[in-house]
GUKE-556126 format. One record per residue (C-alpha): residue number from 1; residue in three letters; chain; x, y, z. Coordinates in pm, whole numbers, always signed. Layout:
<pavos>
[pavo NUM; ALA; A; [X; Y; Z]];
...
</pavos>
This chain:
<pavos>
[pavo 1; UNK; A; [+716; +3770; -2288]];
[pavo 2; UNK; A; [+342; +3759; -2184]];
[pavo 3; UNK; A; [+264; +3733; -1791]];
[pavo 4; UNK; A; [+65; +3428; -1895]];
[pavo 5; UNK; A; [+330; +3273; -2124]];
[pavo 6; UNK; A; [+575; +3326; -1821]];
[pavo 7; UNK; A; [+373; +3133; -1596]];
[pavo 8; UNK; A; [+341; +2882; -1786]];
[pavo 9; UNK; A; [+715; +2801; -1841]];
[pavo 10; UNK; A; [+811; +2831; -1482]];
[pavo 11; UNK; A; [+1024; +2615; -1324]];
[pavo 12; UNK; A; [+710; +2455; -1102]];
[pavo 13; UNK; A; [+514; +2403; -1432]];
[pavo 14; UNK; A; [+800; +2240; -1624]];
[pavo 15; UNK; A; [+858; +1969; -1336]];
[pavo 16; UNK; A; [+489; +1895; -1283]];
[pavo 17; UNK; A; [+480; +1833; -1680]];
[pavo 18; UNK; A; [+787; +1658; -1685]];
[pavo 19; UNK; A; [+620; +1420; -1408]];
[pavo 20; UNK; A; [+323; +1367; -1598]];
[pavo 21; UNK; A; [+497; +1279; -1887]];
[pavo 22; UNK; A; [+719; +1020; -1689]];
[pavo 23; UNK; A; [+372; +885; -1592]];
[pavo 24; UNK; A; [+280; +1029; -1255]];
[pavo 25; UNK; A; [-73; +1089; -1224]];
[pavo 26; UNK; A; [-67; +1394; -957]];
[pavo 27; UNK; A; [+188; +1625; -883]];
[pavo 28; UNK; A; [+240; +1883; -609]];
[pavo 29; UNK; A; [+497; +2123; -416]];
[pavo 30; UNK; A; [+565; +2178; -155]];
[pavo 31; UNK; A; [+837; +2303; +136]];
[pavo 32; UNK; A; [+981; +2097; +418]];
[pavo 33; UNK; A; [+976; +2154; +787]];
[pavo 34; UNK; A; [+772; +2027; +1144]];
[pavo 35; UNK; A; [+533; +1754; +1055]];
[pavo 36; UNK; A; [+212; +1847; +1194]];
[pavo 37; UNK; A; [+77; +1453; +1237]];
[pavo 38; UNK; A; [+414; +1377; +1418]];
[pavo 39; UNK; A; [+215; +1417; +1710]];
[pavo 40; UNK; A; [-63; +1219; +1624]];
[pavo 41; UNK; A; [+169; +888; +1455]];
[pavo 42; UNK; A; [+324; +875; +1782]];
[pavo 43; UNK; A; [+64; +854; +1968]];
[pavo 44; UNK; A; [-105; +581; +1735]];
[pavo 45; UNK; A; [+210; +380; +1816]];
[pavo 46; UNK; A; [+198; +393; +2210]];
[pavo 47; UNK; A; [-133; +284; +2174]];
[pavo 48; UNK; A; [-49; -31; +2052]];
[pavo 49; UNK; A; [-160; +43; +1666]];
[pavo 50; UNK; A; [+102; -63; +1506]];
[pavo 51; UNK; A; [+104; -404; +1640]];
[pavo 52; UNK; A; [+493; -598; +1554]];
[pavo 53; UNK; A; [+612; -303; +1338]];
[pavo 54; UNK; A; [+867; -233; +1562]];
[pavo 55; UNK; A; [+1053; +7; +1274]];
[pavo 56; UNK; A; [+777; +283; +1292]];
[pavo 57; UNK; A; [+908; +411; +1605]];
[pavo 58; UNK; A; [+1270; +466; +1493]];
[pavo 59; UNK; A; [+1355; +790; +1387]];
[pavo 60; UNK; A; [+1119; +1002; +1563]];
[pavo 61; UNK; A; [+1334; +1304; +1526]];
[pavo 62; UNK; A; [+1374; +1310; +1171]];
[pavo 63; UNK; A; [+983; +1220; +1134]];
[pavo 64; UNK; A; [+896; +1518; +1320]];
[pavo 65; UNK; A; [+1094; +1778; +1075]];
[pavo 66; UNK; A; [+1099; +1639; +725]];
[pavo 67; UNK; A; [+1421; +1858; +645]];
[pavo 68; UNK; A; [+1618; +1646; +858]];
[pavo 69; UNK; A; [+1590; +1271; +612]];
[pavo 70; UNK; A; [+1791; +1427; +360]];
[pavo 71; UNK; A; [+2004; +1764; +522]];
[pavo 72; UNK; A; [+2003; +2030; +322]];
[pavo 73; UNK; A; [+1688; +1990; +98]];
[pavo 74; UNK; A; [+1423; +2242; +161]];
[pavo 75; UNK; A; [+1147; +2132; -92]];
[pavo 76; UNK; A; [+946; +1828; -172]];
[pavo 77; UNK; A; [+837; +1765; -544]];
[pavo 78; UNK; A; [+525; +1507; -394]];
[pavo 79; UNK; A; [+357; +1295; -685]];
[pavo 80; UNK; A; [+123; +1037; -713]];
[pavo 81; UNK; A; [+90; +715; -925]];
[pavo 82; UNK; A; [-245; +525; -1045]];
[pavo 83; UNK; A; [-225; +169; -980]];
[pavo 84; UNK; A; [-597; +70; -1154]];
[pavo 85; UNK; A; [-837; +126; -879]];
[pavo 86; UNK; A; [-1098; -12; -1165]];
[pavo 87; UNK; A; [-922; -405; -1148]];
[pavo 88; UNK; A; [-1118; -622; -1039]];
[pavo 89; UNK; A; [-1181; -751; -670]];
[pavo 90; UNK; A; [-957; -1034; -613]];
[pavo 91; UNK; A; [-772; -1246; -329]];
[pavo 92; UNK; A; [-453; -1005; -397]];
[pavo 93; UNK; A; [-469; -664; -369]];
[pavo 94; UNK; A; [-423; -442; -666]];
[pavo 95; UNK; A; [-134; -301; -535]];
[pavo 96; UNK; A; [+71; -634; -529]];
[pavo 97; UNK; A; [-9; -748; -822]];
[pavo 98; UNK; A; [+208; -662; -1072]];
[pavo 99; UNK; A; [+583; -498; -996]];
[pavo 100; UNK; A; [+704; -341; -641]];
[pavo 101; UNK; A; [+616; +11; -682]];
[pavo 102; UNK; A; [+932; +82; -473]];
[pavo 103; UNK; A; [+1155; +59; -774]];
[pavo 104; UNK; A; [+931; +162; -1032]];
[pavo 105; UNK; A; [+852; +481; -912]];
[pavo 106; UNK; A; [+1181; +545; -740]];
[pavo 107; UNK; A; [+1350; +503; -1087]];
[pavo 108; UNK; A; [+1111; +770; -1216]];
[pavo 109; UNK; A; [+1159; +987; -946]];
[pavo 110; UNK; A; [+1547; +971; -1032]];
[pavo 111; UNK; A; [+1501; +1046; -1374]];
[pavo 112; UNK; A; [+1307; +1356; -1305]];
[pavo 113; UNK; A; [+1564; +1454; -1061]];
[pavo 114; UNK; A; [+1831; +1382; -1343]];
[pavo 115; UNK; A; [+1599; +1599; -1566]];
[pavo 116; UNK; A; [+1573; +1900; -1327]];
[pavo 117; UNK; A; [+1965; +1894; -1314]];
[pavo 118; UNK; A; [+1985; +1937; -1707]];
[pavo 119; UNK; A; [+1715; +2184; -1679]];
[pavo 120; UNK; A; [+1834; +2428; -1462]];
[pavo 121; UNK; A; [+2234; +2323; -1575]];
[pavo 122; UNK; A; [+2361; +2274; -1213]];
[pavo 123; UNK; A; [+2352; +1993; -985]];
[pavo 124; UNK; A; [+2123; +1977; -718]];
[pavo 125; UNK; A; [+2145; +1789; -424]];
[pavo 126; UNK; A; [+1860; +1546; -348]];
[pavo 127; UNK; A; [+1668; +1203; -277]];
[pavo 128; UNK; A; [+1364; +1010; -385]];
[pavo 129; UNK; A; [+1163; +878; -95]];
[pavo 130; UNK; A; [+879; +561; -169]];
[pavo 131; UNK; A; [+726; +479; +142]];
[pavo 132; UNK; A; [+1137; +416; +237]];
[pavo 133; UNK; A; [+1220; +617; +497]];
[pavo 134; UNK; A; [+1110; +829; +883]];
[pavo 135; UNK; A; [+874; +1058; +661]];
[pavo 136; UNK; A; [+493; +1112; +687]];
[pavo 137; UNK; A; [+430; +1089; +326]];
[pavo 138; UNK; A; [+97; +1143; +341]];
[pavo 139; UNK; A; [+105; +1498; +521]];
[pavo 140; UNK; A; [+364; +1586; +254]];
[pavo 141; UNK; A; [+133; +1526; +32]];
[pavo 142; UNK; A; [-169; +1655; +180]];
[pavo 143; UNK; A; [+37; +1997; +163]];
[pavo 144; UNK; A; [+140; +1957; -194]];
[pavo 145; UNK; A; [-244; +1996; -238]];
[pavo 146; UNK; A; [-269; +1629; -343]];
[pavo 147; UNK; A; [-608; +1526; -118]];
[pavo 148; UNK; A; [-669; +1480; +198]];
[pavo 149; UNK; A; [-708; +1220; +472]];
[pavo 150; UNK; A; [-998; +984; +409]];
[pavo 151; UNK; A; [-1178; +800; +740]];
[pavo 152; UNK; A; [-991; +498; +591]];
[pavo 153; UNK; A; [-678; +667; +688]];
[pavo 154; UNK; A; [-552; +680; +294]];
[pavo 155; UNK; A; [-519; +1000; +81]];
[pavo 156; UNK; A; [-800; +1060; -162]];
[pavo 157; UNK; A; [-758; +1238; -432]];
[pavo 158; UNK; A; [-1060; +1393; -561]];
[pavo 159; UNK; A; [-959; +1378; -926]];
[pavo 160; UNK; A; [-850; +1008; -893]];
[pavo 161; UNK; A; [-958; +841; -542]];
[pavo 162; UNK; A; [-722; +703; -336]];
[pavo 163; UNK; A; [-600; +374; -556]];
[pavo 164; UNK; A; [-223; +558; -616]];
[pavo 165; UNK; A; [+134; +538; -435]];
[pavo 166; UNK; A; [+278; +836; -298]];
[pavo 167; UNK; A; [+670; +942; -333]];
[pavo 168; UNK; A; [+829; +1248; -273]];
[pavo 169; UNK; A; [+1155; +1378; -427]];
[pavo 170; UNK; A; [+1346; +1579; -156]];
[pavo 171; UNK; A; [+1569; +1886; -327]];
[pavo 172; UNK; A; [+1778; +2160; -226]];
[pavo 173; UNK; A; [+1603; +2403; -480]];
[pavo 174; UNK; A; [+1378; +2672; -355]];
[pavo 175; UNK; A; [+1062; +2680; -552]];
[pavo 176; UNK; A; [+715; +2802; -546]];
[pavo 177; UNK; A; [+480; +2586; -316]];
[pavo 178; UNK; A; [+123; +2453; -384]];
[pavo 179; UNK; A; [-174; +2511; -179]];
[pavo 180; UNK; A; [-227; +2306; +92]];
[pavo 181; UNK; A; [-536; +2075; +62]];
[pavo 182; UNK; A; [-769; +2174; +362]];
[pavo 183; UNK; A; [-1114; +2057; +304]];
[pavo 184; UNK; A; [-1282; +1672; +424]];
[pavo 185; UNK; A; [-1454; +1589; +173]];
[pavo 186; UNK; A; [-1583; +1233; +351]];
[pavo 187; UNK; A; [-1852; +1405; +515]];
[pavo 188; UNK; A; [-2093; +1204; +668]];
[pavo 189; UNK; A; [-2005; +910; +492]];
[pavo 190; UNK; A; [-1897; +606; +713]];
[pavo 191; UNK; A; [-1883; +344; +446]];
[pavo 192; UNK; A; [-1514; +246; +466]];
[pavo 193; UNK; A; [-1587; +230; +850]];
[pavo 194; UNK; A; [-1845; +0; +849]];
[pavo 195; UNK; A; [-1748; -219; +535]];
[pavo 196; UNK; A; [-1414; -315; +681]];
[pavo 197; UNK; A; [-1429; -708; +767]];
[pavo 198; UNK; A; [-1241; -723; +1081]];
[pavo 199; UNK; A; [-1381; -396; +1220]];
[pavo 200; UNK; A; [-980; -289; +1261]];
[pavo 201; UNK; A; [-1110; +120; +1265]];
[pavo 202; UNK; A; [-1112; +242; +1614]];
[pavo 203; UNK; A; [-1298; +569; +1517]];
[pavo 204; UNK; A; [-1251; +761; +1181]];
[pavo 205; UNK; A; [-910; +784; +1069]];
[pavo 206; UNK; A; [-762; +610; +1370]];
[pavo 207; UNK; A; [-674; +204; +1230]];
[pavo 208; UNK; A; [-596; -65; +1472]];
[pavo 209; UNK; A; [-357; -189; +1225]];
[pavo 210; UNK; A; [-359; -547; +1468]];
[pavo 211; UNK; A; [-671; -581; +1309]];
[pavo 212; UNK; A; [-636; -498; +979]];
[pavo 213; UNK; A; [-604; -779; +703]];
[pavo 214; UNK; A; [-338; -579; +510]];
[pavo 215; UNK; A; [-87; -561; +831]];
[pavo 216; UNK; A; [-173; -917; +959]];
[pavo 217; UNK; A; [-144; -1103; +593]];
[pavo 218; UNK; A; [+196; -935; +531]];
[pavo 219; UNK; A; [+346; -734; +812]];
[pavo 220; UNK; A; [+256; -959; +1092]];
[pavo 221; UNK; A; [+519; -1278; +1064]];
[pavo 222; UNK; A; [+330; -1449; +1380]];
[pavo 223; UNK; A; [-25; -1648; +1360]];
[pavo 224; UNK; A; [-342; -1464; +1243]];
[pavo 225; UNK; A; [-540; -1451; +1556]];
[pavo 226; UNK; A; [-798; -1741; +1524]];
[pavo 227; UNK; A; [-1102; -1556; +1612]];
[pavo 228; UNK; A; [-992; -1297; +1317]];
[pavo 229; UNK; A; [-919; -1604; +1084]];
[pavo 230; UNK; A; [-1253; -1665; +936]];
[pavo 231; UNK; A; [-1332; -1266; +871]];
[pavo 232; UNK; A; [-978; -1335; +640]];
[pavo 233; UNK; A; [-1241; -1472; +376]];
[pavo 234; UNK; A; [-1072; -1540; +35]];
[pavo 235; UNK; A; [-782; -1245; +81]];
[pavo 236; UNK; A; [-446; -1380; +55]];
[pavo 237; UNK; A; [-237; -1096; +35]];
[pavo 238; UNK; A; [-401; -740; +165]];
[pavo 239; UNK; A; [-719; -649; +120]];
[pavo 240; UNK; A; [-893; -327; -58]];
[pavo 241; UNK; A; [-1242; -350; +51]];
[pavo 242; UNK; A; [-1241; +24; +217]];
[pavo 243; UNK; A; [-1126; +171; -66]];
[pavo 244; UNK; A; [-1379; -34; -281]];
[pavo 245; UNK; A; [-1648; +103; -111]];
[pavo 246; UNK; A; [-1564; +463; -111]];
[pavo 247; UNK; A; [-1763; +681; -348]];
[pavo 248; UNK; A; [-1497; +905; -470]];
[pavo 249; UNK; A; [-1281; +562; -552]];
[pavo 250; UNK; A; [-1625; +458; -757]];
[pavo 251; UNK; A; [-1670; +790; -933]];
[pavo 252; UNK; A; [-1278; +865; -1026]];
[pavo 253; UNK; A; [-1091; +547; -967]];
[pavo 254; UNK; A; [-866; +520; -1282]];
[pavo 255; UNK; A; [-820; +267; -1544]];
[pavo 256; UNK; A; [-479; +65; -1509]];
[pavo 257; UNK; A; [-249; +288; -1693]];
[pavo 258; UNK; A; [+97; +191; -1565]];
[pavo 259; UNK; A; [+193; -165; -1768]];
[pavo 260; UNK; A; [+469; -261; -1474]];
[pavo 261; UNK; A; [+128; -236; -1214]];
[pavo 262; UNK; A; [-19; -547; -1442]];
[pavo 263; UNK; A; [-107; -853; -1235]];
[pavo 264; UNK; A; [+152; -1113; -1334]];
[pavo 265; UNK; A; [+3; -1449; -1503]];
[pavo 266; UNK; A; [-54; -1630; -1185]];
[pavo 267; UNK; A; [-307; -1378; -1028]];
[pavo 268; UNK; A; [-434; -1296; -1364]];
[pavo 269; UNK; A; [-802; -1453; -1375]];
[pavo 270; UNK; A; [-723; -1696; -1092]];
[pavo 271; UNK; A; [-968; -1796; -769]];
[pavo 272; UNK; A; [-816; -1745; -443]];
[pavo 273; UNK; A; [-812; -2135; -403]];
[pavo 274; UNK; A; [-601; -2183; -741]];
[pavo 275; UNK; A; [-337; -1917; -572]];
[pavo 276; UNK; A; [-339; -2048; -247]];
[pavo 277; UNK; A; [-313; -2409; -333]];
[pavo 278; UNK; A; [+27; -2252; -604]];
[pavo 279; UNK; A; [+142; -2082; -302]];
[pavo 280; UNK; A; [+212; -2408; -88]];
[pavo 281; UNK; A; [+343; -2621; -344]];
[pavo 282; UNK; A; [+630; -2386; -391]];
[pavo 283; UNK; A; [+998; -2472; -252]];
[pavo 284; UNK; A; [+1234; -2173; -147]];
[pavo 285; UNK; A; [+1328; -2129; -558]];
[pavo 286; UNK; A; [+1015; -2127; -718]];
[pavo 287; UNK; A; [+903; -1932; -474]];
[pavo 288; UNK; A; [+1218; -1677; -498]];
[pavo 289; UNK; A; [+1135; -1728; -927]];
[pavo 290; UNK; A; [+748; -1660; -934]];
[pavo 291; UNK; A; [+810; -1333; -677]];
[pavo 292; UNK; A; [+1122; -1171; -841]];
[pavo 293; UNK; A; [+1074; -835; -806]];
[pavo 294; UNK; A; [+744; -877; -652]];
[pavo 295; UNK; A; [+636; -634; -341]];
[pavo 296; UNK; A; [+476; -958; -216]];
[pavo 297; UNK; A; [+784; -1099; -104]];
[pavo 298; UNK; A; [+780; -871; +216]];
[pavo 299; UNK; A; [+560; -1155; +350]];
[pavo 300; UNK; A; [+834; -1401; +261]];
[pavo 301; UNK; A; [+735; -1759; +162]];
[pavo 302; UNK; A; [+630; -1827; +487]];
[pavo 303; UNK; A; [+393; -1566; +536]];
[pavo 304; UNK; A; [+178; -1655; +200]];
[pavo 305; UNK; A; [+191; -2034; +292]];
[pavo 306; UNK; A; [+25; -1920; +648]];
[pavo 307; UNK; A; [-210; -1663; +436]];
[pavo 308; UNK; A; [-300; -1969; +177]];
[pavo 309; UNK; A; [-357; -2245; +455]];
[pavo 310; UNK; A; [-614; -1965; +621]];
[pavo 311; UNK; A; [-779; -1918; +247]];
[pavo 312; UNK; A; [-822; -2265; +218]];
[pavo 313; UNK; A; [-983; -2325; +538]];
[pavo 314; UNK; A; [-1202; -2060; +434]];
[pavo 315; UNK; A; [-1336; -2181; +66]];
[pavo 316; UNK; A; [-1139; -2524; +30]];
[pavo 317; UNK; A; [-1334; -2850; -47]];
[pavo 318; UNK; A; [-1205; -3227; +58]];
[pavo 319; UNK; A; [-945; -3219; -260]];
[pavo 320; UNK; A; [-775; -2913; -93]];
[pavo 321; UNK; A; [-747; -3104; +235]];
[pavo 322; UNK; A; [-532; -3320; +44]];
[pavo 323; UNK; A; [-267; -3077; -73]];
[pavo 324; UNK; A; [-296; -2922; +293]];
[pavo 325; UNK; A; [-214; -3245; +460]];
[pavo 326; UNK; A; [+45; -3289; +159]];
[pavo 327; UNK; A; [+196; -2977; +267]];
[pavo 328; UNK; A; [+155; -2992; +634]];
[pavo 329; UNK; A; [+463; -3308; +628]];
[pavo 330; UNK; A; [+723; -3052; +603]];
[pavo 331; UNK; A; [+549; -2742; +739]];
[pavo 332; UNK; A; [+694; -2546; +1019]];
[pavo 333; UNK; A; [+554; -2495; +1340]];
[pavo 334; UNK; A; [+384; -2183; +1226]];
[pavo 335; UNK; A; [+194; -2293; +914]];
[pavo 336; UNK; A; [+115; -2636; +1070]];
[pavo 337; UNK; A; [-111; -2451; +1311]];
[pavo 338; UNK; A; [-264; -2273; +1074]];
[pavo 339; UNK; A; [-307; -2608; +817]];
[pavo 340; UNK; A; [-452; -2746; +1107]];
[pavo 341; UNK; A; [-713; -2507; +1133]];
[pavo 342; UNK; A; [-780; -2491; +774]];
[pavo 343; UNK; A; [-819; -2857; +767]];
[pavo 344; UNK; A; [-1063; -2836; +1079]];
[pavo 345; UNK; A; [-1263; -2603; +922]];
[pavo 346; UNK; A; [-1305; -2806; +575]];
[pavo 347; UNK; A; [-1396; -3145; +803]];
[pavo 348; UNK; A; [-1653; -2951; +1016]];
[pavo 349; UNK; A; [-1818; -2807; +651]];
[pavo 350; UNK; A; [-1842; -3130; +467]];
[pavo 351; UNK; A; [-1970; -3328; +815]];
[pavo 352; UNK; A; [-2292; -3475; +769]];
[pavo 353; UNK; A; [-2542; -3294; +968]];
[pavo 354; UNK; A; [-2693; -3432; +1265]];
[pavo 355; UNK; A; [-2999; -3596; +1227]];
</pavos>
């Protein structure tokens, strides 16, 4: 057999083509061990960062050393996974459209673990990880030569931006590792920086995520700070707009590829105010029914009625002040203050002016 021919039916190759065949869109190696940004995320966290998201902090051991999540695996098979970076702007972000990527891509990632079993005929001991457990995922995959850390704070892939997940397969299996990915390739460019609406970057790559619409439309479960309210706009679950902006995300973003990642029919071609006013009309089952297997339902029902009452105070007319008084009679305390402020805001815009 031919050195070349060899190479090219190694063990690494086979599992990076068996990934893109199960529809991963990058694909990297690499081994396990001290977490270089361990440091740095704990840090981020003392200073008050991470707002309510009292979890991050847990687990700081096996954060630090990414062979200690799973004991005994030694290598991470990294990939990434195109969620259409090319959709179109819209109240929800791309990501939450369609299915939760949780269990889409952790079912793939157990099938190509099942796969790598068959292939080398033994079992081998290991775990999927989406975003589910105390490991930096993105320093896993910086190392698996996937991209690197964009001011934004999110990978970027130079062959597809930075509109993907990231999951990592943990094995006990000793393979061949990638290159690490060492180069910035922002440069000079501060357009994420200065594009974001609530100004939630502290410098580049450090996010005040107490600012950030993405942390305080679905992680934070308390009021949207009032003075951050109107910056909210028309987003009603996340927002995208430094990723939008960046020029390696408007050069190489992808084309929605992955059919689960397809908005569901009531974000398809809908206004933020259509959404919003769908959100609050919905009791506890049609919300459970409409969200079924949605990742939006991290925000819980409560969370998108206090998102919707905010859009609406943003772009609602008199008729929405209707179904927000409507819905304010058996509001809790929570989304009455923020109904409240939506309907405050719709009075004071349809006011005559002084004369």
């Amino acid at each position: 057999m031919s050195t070349a021919v060899a190479e090219s039916t190694s063990i690494e190759n086979l599992i990076k083509a068996q990934a893109y065949g199960l529809g991963f869109d990058l694909v990297g190696i690499t081994v396990l061990g001290p977490m270089q940004t361990a440091p740095e995320f704990e840090a981020w966290v003392v200073r008050g960062y991470a707002g309510d998201m009292d979890y991050l902090p847990r687990w700081a051991e096996k954060r630090r050393d990414s062979r200690l999540p799973f004991p005994g695996a030694s290598h991470a098979i990294v990939v990434g996974m195109n969620y259409g970076g090319r959709e179109p702007s819209g109240p929800i972000a791309r990501y939450a459209r369609g299915d939760d990527y949780h269990d889409v891509m952790t079912a793939r990632l157990n099938a190509l673990h099942w796969w790598l079993e068959a292939e080398v005929g033994r079992s081998i001991s290991g775990k999927p990880y989406v975003d589910t457990g105390p490991i930096l995922e993105r320093e896993l995959a910086r190392r698996a030569g996937l991209g690197w850390f964009g001011k934004n704070t999110n990978l970027i892939s130079p062959r597809i931006g930075s509109f993907f997940f990231i999951g990592a397969l943990l094995v006990d299996l000793e393979l061949d590792v990638d290159a690490p990915f060492e180069s910035d390739r922002c440069g000079t460019c501060t357009r994420c920086l200065d594009a974001c609406p609530t100004g939630a970057f502290v410098e580049p790559r450090v996010l005040d995520a107490t600012r950030c619409i993405s942390y305080l439309t679905i992680e934070n479960k308390g009021a949207i700070p009032a003075e951050l309210r109107t910056n909210l706009g028309e987003l009603t679950y996340g927002c995208d707009v430094c990723q939008e902006v960046c020029p390696w995300n408007i050069s190489f973003s992808r084309e929605l590829s992955e059919e689960a990642f397809s908005a569901r029919g009531m974000f398809a071609g809908r206004n933020a105010r259509e959404i919003s006013l769908d959100v609050l009309k919905m009791d506890d089952e049609t919300y459970s029914t409409s969200f079924s297997g949605s990742p939006m339902k991290r925000a819980k029902r409560r969370g998108l009625s206090r998102n919707a009452a905010v859009v609406l105070g943003n772009v609602g007319n008199e008729t929405d002040a209707a179904a927000l008084e409507a819905s304010r009679a058996h509001a809790d305390p929570l989304i009455r203050e923020h109904i409240d402020w939506a309907l405050e805001k719709i009075s004071s815009r349809n006011a005559p002016s002084a004369q």
